[in-house]
Backbone as JSON Lines, residues from 0, in Angstrom:
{"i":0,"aa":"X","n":[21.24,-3.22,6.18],"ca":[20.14,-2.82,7.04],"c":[19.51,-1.51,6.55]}
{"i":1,"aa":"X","n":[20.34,-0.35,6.11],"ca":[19.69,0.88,5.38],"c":[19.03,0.43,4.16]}
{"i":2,"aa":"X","n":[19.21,-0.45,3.91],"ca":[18.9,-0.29,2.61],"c":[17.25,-0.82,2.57]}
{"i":3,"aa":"X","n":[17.37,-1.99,3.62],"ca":[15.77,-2.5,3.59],"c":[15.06,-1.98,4.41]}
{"i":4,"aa":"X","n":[15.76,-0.39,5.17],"ca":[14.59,-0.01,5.88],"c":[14.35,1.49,4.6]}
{"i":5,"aa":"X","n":[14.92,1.33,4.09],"ca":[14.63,2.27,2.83],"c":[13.26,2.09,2.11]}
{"i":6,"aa":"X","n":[13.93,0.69,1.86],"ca":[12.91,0.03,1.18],"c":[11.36,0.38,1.17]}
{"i":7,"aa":"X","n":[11.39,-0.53,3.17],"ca":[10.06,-0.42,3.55],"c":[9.45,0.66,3.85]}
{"i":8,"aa":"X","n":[10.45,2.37,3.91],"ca":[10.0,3.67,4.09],"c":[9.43,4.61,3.23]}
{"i":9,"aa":"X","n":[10.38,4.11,2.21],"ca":[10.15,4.97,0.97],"c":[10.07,4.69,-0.24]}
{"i":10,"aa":"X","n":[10.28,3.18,-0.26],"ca":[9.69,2.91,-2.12],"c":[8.49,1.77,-2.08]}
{"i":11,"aa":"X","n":[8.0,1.07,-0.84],"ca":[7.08,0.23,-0.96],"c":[5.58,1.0,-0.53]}
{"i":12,"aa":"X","n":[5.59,1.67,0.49],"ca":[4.47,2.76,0.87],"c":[3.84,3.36,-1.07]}
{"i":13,"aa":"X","n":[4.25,4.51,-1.34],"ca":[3.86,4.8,-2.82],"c":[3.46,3.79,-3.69]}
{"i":14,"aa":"X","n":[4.15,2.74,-3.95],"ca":[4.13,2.1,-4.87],"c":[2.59,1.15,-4.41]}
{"i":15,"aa":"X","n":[2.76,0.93,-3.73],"ca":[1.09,0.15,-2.4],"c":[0.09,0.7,-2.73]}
{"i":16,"aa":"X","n":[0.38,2.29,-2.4],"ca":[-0.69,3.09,-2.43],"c":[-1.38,3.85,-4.08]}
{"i":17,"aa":"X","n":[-0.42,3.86,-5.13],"ca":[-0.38,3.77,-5.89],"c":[-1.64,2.77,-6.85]}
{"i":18,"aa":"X","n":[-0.99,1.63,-6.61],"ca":[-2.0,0.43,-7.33],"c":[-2.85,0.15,-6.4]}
{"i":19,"aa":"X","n":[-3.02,0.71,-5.39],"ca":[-4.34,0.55,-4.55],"c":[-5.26,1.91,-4.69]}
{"i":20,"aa":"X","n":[-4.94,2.96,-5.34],"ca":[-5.41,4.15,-6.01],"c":[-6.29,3.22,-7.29]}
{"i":21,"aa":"X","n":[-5.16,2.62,-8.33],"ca":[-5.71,2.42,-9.54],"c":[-7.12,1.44,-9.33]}
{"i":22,"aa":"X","n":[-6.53,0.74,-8.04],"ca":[-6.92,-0.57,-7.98],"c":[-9.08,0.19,-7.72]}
{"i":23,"aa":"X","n":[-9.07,0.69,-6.93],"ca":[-9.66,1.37,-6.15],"c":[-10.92,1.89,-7.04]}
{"i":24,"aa":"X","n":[-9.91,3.02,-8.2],"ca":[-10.63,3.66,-9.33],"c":[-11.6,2.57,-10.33]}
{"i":25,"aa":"X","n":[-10.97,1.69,-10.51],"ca":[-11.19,0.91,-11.41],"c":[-12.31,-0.39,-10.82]}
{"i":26,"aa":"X","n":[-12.53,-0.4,-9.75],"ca":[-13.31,-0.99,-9.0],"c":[-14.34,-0.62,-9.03]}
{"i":27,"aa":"X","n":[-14.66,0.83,-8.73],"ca":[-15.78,1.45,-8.1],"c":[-16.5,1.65,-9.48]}
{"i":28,"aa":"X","n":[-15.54,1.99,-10.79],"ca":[-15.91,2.57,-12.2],"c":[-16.46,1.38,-13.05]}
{"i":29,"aa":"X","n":[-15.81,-0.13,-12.57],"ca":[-16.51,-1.15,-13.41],"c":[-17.48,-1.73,-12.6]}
{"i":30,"aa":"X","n":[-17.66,-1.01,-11.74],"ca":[-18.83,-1.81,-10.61],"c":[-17.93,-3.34,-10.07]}
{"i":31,"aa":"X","n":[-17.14,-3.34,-9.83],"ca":[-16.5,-4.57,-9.24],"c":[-16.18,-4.48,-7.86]}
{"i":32,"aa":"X","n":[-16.79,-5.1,-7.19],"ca":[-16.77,-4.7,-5.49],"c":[-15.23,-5.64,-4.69]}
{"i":33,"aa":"X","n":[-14.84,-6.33,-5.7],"ca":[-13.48,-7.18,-4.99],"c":[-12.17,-6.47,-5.55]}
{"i":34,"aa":"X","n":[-12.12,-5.64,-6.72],"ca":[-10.8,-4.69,-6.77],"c":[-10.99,-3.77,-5.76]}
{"i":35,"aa":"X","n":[-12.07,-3.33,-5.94],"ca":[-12.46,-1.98,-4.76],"c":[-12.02,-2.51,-3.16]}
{"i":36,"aa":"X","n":[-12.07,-2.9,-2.66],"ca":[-11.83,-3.74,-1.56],"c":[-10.61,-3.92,-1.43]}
{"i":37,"aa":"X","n":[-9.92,-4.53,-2.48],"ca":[-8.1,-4.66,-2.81],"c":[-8.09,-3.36,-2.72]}
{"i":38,"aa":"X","n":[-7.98,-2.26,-3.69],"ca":[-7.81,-1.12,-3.61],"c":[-7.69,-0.29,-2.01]}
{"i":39,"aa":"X","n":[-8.52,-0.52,-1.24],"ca":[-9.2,-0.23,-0.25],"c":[-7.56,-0.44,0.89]}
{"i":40,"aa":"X","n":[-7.53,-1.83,1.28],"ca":[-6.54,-2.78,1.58],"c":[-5.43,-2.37,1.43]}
{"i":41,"aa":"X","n":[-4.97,-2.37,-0.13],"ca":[-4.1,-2.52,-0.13],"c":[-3.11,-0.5,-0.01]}
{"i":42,"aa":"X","n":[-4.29,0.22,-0.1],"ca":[-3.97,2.03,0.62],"c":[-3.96,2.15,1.81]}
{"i":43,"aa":"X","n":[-4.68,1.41,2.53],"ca":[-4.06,1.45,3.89],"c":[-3.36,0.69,4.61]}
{"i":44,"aa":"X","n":[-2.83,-0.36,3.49],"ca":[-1.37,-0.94,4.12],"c":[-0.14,-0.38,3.58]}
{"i":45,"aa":"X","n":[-0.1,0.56,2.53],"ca":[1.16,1.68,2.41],"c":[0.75,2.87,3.29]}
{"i":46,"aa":"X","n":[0.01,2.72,3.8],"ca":[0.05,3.97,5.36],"c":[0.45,3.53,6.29]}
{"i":47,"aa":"X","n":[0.19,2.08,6.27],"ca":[0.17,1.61,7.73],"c":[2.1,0.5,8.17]}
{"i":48,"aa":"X","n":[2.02,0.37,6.42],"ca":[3.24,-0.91,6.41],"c":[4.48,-0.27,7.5]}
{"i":49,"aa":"X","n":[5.17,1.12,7.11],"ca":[6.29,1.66,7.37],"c":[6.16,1.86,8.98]}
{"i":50,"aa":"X","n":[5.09,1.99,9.55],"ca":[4.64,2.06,11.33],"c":[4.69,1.01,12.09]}
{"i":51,"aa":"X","n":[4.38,-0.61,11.34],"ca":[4.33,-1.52,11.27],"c":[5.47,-2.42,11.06]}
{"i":52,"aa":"X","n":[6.41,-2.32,10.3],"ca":[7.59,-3.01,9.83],"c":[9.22,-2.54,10.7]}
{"i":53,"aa":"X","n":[9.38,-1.03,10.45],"ca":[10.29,-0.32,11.04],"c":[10.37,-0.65,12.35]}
{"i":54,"aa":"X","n":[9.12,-0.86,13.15],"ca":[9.83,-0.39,14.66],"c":[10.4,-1.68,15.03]}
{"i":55,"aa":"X","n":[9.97,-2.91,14.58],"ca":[10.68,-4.01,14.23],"c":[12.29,-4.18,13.91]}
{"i":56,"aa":"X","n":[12.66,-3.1,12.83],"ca":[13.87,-3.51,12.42],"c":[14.74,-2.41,12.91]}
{"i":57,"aa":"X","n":[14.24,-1.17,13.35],"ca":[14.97,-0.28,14.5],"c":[15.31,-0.42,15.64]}
């Protein structure tokens, strides 16, 4: 049970937000409006995942 609320606290948040950074950059810079969007998405579901998932498994 620690281990997968680890998981969802502290190594899936960054890593989300991360490639939704790159995702994001690389969207807006090749003019591509559907990474940007992923990008978008997928940064505010490593803000939102750990608020979302936890109170579930607490």
């Amino acid at each position: 049970m620690t281990n997968v609320t680890i998981l969802f606290s502290h190594i899936l948040p960054p890593l989300l937000a991360f490639a939704g950074i790159i995702l994001l950059c690389s969207g807006i810079m090749d003019r591509k409006k559907d990474y940007a969007l992923i990008g978008i998405v997928m940064f505010f579901a490593a803000g939102l995942l750990p608020f979302l998932v936890l109170q579930f498994m607490i």
